[in-house]
N, C-alpha and C positions, 0 to 999 in steps of 0.2 A: 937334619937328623933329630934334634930337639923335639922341632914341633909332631914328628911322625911319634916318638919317642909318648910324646904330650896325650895325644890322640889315641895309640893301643893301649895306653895306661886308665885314658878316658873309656876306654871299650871296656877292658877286663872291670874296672870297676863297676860302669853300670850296669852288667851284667851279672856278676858279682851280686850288686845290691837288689835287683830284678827278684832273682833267686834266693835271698835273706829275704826281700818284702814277702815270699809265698808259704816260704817258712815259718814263718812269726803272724804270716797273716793280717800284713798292713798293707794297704795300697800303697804302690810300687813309687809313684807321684812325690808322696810326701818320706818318702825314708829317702829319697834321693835329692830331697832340699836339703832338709836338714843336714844330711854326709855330704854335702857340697859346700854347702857354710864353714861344718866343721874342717873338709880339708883345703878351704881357701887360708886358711890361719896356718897350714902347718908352712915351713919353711921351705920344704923343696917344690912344694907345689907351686909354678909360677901364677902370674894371674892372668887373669885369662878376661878379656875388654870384648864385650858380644858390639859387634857391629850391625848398625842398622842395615844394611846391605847384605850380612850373614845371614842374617836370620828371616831376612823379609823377601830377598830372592832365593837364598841355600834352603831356607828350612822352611818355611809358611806353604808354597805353593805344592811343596810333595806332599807336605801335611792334612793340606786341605784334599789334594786330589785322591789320595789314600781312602780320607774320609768320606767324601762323595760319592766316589765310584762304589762304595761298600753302602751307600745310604741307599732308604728305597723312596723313591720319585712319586710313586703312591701315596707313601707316608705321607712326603713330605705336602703334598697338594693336601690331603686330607687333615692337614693342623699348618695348614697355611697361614692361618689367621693369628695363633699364638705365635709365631714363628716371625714371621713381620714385624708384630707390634712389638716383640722384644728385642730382636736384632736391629729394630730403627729405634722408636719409641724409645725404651729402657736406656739405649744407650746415651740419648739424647737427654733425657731427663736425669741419668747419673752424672754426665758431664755437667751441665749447669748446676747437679746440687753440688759436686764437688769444687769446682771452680768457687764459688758465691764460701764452701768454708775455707777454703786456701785464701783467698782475695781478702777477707777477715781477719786472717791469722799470719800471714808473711806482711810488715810490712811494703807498703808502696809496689807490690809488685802490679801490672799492668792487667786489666781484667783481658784482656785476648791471650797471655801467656798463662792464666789461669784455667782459662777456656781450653786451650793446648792440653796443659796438666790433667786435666778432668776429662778430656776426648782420649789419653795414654791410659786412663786406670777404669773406662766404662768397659772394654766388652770383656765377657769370662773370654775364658781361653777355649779353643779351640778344641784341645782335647785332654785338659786336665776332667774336667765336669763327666766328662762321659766315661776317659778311662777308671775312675772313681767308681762312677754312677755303676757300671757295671759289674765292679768287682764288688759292690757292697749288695745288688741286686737288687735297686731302686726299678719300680714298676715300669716296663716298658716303653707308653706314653711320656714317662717325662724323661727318658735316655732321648727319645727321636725326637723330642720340644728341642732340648737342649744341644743334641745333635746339628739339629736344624737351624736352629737359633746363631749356634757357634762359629757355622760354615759364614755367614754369612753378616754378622755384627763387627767384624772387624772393618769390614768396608766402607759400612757410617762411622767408624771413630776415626780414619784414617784417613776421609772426606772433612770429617770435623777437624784433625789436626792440621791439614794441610789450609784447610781455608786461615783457620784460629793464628798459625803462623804466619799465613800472610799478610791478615791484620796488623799483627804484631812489628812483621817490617814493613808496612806502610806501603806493600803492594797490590792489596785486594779493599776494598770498599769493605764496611758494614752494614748488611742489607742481608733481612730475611727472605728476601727473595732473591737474594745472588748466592745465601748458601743454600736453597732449598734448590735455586738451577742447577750449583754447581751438583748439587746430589743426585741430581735428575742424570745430568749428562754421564756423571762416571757410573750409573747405575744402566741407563739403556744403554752407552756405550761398549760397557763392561759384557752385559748379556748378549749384544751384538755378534761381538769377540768369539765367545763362548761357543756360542751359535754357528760361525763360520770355522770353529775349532771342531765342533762336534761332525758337522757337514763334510769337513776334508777327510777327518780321520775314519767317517764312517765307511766314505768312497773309496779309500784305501783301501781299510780292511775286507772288503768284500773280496779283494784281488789276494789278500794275504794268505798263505795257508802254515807258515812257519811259524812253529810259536816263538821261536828266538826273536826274527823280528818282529813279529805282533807286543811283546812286551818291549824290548827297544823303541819301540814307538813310543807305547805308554810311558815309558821315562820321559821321553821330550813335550810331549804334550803339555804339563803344568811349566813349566819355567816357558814355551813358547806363549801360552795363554797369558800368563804372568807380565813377560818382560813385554810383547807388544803392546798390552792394554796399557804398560805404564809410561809406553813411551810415547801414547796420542795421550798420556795423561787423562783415561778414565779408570778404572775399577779393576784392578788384575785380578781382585780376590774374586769377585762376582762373575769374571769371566773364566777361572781357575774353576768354580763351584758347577758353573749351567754347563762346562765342557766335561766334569766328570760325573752330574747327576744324571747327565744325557749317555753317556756313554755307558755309563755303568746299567742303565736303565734295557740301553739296546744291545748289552752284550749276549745274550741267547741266541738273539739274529746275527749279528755280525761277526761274530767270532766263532774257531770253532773250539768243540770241545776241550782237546791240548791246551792252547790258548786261553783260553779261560783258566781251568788249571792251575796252568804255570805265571799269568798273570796275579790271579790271586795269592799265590802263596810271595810272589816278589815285592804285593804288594805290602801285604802282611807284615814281611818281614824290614822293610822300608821303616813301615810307619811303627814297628818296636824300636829299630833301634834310636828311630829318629825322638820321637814320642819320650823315651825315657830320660836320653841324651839332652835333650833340653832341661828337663827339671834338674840335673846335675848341673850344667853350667848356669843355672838361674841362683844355683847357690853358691858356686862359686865367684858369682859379684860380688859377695857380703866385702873381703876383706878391705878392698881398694876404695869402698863405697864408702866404709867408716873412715878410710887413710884423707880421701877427699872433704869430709867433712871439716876436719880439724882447721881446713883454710876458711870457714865460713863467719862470717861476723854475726851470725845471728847464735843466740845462746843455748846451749845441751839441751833447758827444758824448754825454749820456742819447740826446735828442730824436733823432739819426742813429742809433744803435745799437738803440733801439726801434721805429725806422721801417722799418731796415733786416731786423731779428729778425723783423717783422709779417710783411714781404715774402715775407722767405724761409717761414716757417709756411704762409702760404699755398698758395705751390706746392709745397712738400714735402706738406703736409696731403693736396691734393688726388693726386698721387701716389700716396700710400699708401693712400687710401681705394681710388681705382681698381685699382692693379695688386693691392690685398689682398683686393679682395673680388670679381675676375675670375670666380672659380666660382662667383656669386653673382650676377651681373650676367646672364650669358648663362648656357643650356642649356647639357647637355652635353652632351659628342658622343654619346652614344649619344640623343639626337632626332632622328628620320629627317631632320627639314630640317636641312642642311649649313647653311641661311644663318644658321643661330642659335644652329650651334657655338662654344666657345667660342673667342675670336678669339689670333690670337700674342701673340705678347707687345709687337711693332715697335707692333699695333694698339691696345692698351692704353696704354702710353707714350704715342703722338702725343693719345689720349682725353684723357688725363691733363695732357698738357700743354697741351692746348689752353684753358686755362682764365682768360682774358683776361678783367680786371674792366670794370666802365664807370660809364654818367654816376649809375646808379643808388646805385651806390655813394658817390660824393659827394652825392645829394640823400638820400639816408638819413640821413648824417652829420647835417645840418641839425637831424634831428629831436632830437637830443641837447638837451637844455634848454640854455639861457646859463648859466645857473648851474653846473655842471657843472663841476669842479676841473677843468683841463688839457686845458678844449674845446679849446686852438688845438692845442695839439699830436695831438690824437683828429682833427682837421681833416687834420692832415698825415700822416698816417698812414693816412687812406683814400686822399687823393690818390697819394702811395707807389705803394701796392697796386695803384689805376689807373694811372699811368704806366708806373710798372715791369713789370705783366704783359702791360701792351701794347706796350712795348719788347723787353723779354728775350726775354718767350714769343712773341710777335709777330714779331717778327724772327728769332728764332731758328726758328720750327716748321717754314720751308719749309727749312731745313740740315737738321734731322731725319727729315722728310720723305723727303729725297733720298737719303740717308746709311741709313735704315732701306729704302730700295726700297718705300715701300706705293706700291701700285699706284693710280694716281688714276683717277676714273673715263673711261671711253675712249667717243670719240664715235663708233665703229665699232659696238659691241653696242651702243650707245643705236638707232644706224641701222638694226641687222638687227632688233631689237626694236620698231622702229617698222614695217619695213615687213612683218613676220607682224603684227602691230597691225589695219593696216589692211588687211593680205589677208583675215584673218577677220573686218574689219565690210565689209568689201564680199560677201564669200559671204556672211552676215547678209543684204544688204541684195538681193540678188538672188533669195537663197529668198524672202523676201517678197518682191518682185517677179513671179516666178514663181507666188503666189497670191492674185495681183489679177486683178480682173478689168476689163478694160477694151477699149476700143476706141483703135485708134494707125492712123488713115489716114495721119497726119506724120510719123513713124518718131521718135516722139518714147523712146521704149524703144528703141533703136539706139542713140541719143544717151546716153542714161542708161549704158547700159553701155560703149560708150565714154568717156568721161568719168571713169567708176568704174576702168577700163582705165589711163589714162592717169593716173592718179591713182599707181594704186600700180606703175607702170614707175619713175614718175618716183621713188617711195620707193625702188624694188632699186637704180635706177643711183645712189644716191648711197654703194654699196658698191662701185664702180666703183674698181681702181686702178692703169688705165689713163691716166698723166698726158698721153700723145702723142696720147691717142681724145678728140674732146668727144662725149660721152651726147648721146641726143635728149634729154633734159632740158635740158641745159645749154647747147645747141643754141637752144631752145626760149625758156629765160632770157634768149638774150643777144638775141635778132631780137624778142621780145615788151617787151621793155624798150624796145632804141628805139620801137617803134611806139606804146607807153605813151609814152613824151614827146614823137613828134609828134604823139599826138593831144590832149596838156595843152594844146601849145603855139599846135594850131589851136583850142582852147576858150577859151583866156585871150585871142586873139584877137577871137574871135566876143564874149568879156566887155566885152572893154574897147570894141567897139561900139556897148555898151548897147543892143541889139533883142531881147537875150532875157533874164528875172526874173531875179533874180541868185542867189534861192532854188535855181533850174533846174540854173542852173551850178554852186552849191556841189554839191548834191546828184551832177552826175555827175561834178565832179572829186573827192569823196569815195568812189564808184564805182571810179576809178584809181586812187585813192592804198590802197584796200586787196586790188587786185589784185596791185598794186605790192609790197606790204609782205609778200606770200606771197610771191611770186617774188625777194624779199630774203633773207626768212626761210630758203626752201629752200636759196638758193644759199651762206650764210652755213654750213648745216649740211655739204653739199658738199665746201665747205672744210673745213672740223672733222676730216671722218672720210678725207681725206685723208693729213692729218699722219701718222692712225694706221692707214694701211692694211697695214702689215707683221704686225702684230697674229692672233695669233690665235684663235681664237671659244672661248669658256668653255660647254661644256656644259649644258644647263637639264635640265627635264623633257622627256622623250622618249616619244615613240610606238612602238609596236611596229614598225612600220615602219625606224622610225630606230635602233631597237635593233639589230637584224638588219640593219642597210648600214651600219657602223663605216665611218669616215672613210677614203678610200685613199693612201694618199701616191704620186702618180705627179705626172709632171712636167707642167709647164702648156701645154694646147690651144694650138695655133696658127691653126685657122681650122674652121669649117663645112662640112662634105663636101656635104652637101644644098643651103646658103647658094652654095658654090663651083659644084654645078652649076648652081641655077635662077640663077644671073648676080646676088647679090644680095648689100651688107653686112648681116654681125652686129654685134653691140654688143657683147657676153660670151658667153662661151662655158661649156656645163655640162655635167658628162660622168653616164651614165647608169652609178649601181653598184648595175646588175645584169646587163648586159651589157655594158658601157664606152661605148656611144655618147655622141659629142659633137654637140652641138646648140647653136640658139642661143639667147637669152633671149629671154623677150617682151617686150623695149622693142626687139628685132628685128622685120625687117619679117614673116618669114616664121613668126616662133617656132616653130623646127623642135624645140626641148629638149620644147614642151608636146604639141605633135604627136606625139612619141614617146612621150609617156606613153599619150597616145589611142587610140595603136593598138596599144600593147604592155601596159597595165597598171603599167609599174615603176615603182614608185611614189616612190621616192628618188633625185635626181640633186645633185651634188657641183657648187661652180662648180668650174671649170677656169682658171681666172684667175691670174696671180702670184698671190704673197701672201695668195691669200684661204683659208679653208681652215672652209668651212658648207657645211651641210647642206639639203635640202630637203623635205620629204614632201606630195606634191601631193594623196594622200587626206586626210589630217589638219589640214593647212595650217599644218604646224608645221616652226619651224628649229630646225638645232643645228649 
């Protein structure tokens, strides 16, 4: 009873604290160190001992497979290269600097238990870095380095400890070629795993059509991946990571719609509670960790000047792995693709410093034998390295951030990227259409392309930055909305009548509630690319078309000359550069901008909007 006792008290708090970090506007990470510290001191709070087994089977594998499945496989190929050299490299090179200042500074202790020490405080965490990185709205590119990076650097420090400790007890040889095998073997055996994990689950789910069980799968999937790899003793992480970069990668195919769904919001919610819940018990080590010290023979200011020495190595290490090995990390510019030239230097720096430890780093510690000369202070000295990088570096990275101008990612090109997204799977979806053959006495093909219509209107106007005009979108949200609650409210009605199964009713107020949750979702993005409507548009790849109509700098349309005669509103307004006409968009009534293409051929029109400043090519169906 205690311990359940222990646990809803651990829930309401970090929930609690979730919802204070959003209010105060601190990342959620470090206000739940800090209040984890502070309530390890209070007296009713027992203490609470993270076990290597908790956290490296209970918590690591959901964690990672959370994070994979939501990563994208593209990405990650396409910054392959940074991604490697820092989850191998970086970690390797922060363990030996850190070891060589421990082995300096603790008397007599053994260089293979230092070596251990330095393989527990190299990789960042998993998903301190990125929950951060996101909430502070560090540039895209280095969230999916570090994404990338994170999935998978645990696996070389966890190779490096396990070898470093068998040194220590005098069961493994020292030989850079027996640790560079042993890495070899938990690393293809690991992807092996993975691979035969991705394979089963795929050939399942093809047979699956339940989303119940389709996510009950996905439960089991990481601790399966996890605990087999580690029982042929190679890589559970690395096989944890390739069974959900692959899955996640081929869920459009293998899953169906529901399923997907309901997988992603389970998973979602997985990895909040799990994700915050660690940085709580990562502060609740503090009190027992300082009670442990007192037995230690080495002196207050050894034990602070070794903890402190640790700290700093760590994020200087990382540092200088990154900014030294910049032409090494990325292409150079002379590769035609600009996105994987080599980055500034602002972008290197914030790479560099983002290097936030976590819970893993304390349940690695664990694994240090008792016996061990000057476990408790090796204890304190990982927690250090966790608080402290999720303090300094944590708090400090949105100052630097701001201070260096990276540009964070902007919900405007996310919007114009979505709505050429969707203008090209709707022409997809119409050439097919156009090569079916059927019979429609119901105009049910009117319908279809309607709908497909109305679809991607509602995409362009949310590049709208017109704060005085409501879009028919928006129009649309707010009258579809109420009528979505009067008609809950005459269902919950007719419910609580009991004349109709209740089966009946859940199923069409589940109907609502995900009609609902689009027309949230839309109007939630709406907002977004508002804030940043001043913005403007970074150039992509280009058509011939769009090569030849460079952008015009003229000043912003005021109205529809066609729209003005036939008595009729526009919505926005696009000017034609090839002959300047202005027209109006098609979430207008009359879309006189596409009409002018119809009858003229010109194939690029410009909006004419404030602030907006894209492009459009209606043969290609490409923006810029």
């Amino acid at each position: 009873m205690d311990v359940a006792l222990f646990m809803i008290s651990l829930a309401i708090g970090v929930l609690g604290g979730v919802m204070v970090s959003r209010w105060v506007g601190i990342p959620s990470p470090l206000l739940l160190v800090v209040a984890g510290v502070g309530a390890s001191f209070l007296p009713f709070v027992p203490q609470v001992h993270l076990e290597p087994e908790v956290v490296l089977i209970g918590l690591l594998p959901p964690l990672l497979y959370a994070a994979s499945i939501s990563s994208s496989l593209v990405d990650f190929n396409a910054y392959r290269r940074p991604i490697l050299l820092l989850s191998v490299g970086a970690v390797v090179f922060t363990t030996l600097g850190v070891a060589w200042v421990v082995h300096e500074l603790i008397p007599g202790i053994p260089w293979a238990v230092a070596i251990a020490l330095g393989a527990v405080v190299a990789p960042p965490d998993a998903v301190a870095a990125t929950a951060i990185g996101r909430h502070i709205g560090l540039p895209r590119k280095i969230v999916t380095i570090l994404e990338g990076e994170s999935l998978f650097n645990d696996a070389t420090a966890l190779v490096l400890l396990r070898t470093a400790l068998g040194v220590a007890a005098g069961t493994v040889a020292v030989s850079v070629w027996g640790i560079g095998l042993d890495f070899l073997v938990a690393a293809v055996g690991g992807t092996a795993i993975g691979l035969a994990a991705y394979w089963i689950v795929a050939r399942m789910r093809r047979r699956i059509t339940d989303p119940a069980i389709d996510v009950a799968l996905s439960l089991v999937v990481p601790f399966f991946c996890y605990i087999v790899a580690e029982e042929v003793h190679v890589s559970g992480v690395i096989a944890v990571v390739v069974a959900g970069l692959l899955l996640g990668h081929r869920a459009p195919v293998l899953q169906t719609a529901q399923s997907r769904i309901a997988e992603r919001i389970n998973w979602r919610t997985v990895s909040f509670l799990l994700e915050n819940t660690v940085f709580a018990l990562i502060g609740l080590q503090a009190q027992w960790l300082f009670q442990d010290l007192a037995d230690s023979d080495l002196g207050a200011g050894r034990i602070v000047a070794v903890c402190l020495a640790t700290l700093a190595a760590v994020i200087v290490l990382r540092l200088v792995w990154v900014m030294g090995s910049r032409w090494v990390l990325f292409r150079r510019p002379r590769d035609r693709d600009a996105s994987h030239a080599v980055p500034p230097w602002s972008f290197m720096f914030l790479l560099g410093w983002a290097g936030m430890r976590g819970v893993v780093t304390l349940a690695a510690a664990f694994a240090i034998p008792p016996t061990t000369e000057h476990r408790e202070v090796l204890f304190m000295i990982a927690f250090t390295v966790v608080a402290g990088t999720l303090l300094i570096q944590g708090l400090s990275l949105p100052w630097f951030a701001r201070r260096l101008r990276v540009p964070a990612p902007d919900p405007l090109d996310d919007a114009l990227a979505r709505a050429t997204l969707l203008q090209q799977a709707s022409k997809a979806a119409l050439e097919e259409l156009d090569s079916l053959e059927y019979d429609d006495p119901a105009g049910v093909v009117d319908l279809i392309r309607q709908r497909l219509d109305q679809r991607n209107f509602a995409a362009w106007e949310r590049l709208g930055t017109q704060s005085d005009q409501e879009s028919p979108a928006a129009l649309y949200y707010r009258i579809r909305s109420r009528l979505i609650d009067a008609e809950r409210n005459r269902i919950l009605e007719i419910r609580s009548e009991g004349q109709v199964p209740s089966e009946v009713v859940a199923d069409v107020l589940a109907m609502l509630d995900v009609e609902e949750s689009m027309l949230d979702s839309a109007e939630q993005e709406r907002d977004e690319t508002a804030a940043y409507a001043a913005r403007r548009w970074q150039i992509g790849d280009l058509c011939a078309d769009l090569e030849q109509h460079p952008t015009v700098d003229e000043e912003p349309a005021t109205y529809c000359r066609a729209c003005v005669e036939a008595g009729t509103p526009w919505v926005s307004l696009r000017r034609c550069l090839e002959c300047g006409n202005v027209g109006c968009c098609d979430s207008s009534q009359l879309q006189h901008a596409t009409e002018h293409f119809h009858d003229t051929q010109h194939a690029v029109m410009q909006s004419a909007e404030p602030g907006e400043n894209w492009r459009w090519c209606y043969v290609h169906h490409l923006t810029a």
